[in-house]
N, C-alpha and C positions, 0 to 999 in steps of 0.2 A: 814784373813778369805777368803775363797775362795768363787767367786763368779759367776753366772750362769746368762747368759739371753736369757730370754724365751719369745717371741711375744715383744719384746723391754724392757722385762720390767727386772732391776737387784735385782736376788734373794741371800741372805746368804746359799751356801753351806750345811753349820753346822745346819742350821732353816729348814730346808724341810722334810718332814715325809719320811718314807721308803719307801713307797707308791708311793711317789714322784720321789724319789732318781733311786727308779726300773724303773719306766717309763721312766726318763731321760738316763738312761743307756740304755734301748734299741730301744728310738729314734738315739743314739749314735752308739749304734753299726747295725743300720741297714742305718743311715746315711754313715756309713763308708764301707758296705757291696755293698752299690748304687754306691760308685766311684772303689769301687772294678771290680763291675762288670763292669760298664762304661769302663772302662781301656781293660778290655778284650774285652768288643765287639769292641771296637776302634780298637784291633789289632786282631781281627778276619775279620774285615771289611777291612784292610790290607792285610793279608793273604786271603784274597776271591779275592780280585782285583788281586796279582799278578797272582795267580791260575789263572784267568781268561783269561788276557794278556797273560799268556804263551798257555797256551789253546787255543788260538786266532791266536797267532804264528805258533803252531805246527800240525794248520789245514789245509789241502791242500786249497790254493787260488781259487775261481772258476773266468773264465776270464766271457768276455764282454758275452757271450753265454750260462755262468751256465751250463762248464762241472763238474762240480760237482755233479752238481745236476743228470748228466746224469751215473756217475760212479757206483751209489746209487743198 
């Protein structure tokens, strides 16, 4: 019999109402929707920073005087 715990507590599978059953199923699938997403913004937060580093790279340097700033 397959078994299920919920708030610590272990429930019989086959004993739980439909009611039940639906519930659990879309604590489930939205649990699994939250590490989904999680995963993507982990590597969007990735791809932001390299983007950025290179962007930071391929920016002319301004020296001790902020001719950069004077280029503008």
């Amino acid at each position: 019999m397959p078994m299920v715990t919920i708030d610590n507590v272990e429930y019989e599978l086959d004993s739980l109402s439909d009611e039940v059953k639906g519930n659990l199923a879309g604590v489930q699938f939205v649990d699994g929707e939250l590490v989904r997403l999680q995963a993507k913004a982990a590597t969007l937060q990735t791809a932001r920073a390299a983007y950025a580093r290179a962007l930071n790279e391929l920016l002319p340097k301004a020296d001790a005087k902020g001719d950069a700033e004077k280029k503008k």
